[in-house]
N, C-alpha and C positions, 0 to 999 in steps of 0.2 A: 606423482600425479602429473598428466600432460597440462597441457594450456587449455587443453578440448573441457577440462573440467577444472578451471578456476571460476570461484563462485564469486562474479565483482557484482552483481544484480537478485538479488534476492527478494520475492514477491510474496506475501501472503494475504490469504481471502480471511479474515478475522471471524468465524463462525460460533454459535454458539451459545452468544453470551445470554440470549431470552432462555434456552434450554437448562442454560446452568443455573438461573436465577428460579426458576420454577419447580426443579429437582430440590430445591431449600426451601422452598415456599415463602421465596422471596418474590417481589415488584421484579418486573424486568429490567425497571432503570437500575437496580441492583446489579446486574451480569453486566451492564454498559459502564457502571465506573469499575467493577472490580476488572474488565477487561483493558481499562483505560490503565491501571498499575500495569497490567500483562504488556500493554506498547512501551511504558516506559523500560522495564526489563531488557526485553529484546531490541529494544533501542540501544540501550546499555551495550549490549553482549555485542551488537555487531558493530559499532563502532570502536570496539575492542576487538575484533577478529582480525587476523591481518590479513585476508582479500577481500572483505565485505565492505563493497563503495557506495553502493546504493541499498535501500532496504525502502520499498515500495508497500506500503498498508491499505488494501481497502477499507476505508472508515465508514462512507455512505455512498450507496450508488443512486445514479437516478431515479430506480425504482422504491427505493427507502420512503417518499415522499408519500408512499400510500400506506404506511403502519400508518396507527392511531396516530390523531392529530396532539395528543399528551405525551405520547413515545416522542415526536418529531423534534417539539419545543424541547423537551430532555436533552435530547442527543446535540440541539443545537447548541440550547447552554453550555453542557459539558464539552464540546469539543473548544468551545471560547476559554473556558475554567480551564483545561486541560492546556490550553498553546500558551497559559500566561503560568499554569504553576511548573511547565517545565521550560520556559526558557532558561534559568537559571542550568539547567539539567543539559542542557544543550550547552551552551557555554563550556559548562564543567567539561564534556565529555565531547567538544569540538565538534559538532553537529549542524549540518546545513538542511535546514528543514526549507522544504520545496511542497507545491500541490499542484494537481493534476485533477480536473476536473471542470466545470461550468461556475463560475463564483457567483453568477450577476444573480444566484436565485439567494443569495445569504443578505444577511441584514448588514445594512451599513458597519454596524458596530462590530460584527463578524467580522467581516470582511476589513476595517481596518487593525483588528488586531493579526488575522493570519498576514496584511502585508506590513505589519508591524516585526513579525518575530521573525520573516525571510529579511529584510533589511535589517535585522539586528544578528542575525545569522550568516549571512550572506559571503564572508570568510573564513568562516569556520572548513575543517579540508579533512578530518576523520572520515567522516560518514554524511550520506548524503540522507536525511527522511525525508518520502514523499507520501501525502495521505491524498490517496484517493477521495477528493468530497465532491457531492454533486456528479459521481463518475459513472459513466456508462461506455464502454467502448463501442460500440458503434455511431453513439454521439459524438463520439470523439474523432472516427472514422467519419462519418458525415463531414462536420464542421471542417474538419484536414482538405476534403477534397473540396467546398467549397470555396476554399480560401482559395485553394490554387485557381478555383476556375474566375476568383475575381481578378486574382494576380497573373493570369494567360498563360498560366505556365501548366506544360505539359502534365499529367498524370502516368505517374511510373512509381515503384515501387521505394525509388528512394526520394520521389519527390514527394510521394504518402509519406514515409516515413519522417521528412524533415518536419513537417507539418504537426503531426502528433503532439498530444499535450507534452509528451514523454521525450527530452533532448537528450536520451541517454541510452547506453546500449543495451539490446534486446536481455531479456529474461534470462538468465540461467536456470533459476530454479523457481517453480510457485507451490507454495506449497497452501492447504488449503485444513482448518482444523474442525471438528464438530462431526466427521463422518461422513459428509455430503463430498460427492463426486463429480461436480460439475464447475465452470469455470464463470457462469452468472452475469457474462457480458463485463469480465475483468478482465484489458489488458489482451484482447485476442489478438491484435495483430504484434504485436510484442514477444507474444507465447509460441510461436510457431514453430519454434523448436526446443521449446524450453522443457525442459523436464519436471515431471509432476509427480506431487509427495503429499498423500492423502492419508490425513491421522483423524484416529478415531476422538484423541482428546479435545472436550470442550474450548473454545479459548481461554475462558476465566481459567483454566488446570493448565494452559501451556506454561513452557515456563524453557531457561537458557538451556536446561540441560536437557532434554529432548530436540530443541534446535540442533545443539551440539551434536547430538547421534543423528537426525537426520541428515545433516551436513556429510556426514561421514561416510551414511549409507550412497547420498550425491556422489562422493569422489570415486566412489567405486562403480560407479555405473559407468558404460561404453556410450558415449555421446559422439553420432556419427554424421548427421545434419546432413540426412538423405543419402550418403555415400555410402562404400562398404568396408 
């Protein structure tokens, strides 16, 4: 396998999980904690893979904030319940959890446990997890360019770039679950050559060994980044 296709950034759109809860005739808050086992899983596996450096999760984007106002308070708890029951999981398995997104909309108590568990994480060198919260990429593009124009500094492709929630390198691969084909304003400017792996499986049913073979289907792709 060339260097054209080592996979250190890994992105996934988390899709699915109200589907798979309602196919059981389950609550949807149902499909949100069973998919919340499914992050720790693939958490697991790429921090065990030996060139998976980053692993990037959309957890809530911007637009999240318009489901039911009973779905929202859910997701918010859980994602709190969730950064305190796997810290120990991060530790174990050498994990620097990172976020990318707008915080100031999260509740104090939120908000100091996610920078609770990045300073409790914060040397850890396996694997980098970043959860998208609060994320919208063109918010994200916005906010980039107006920083520079407070900081006088030209607009160019690497001075967007530096600016980005994201201090890490572009996308290799996003992969997106539930059967939906679009990219939902995740991570556009990051994607721009990244190659894209669209499965029909819910997230609550992903699981490491489907990763595993879609990695595989990755390295045999031609990745030529506009050349020929």
């Amino acid at each position: 396998m060339s260097n054209k296709n080592r996979l250190q950034h890994l992105a996934i759109i988390m899709d699915g999980n109200g589907r798979w809860a309602k196919q059981r005739g389950f609550n949807r808050t149902k499909g949100h904690e069973k998919g919340a086992e499914v992050v720790r899983e693939i958490t697991t596996y790429c921090s065990l893979h030996k060139e998976v450096e980053t692993l990037t999760l959309y957890a809530f984007s911007t637009e999240n904030w318009k489901r039911p106002k009973l779905e929202v308070e859910f997701l918010m708890k859980l994602i709190k319940r969730y950064l305190k029951k796997e810290l120990p999981i991060y530790m174990k398995n050498n994990v620097k959890f990172e976020t990318i997104g707008d915080l100031s909309a999260f509740s104090t108590s939120l908000r100091d446990e996610i920078n609770r568990v990045k300073e409790e994480t914060k040397n850890n060198t396996s694997l980098t997890q970043i959860l998208a919260l609060n994320y919208g990429s063109k918010n994200e593009i916005v906010r980039a360019i107006n920083r520079l124009i407070d900081k006088n500094i030209e607009v160019s492709d690497q001075s967007i770039s530096d600016e980005l929630d994201t201090p890490y390198d572009n996308i290799d691969l996003l992969i997106r679950t539930s059967g939906e084909q679009r990219l939902s304003n995740f991570l556009l400017w990051q994607t721009a050559y990244s190659e894209l792996y669209f499965t029909k499986t819910l997230w609550p049913d992903f699981n490491a060994k489907e990763l595993e073979d879609i990695i595989e289907n990755y390295k045999n792709r031609e990745r030529r980044f506009g050349g020929v």
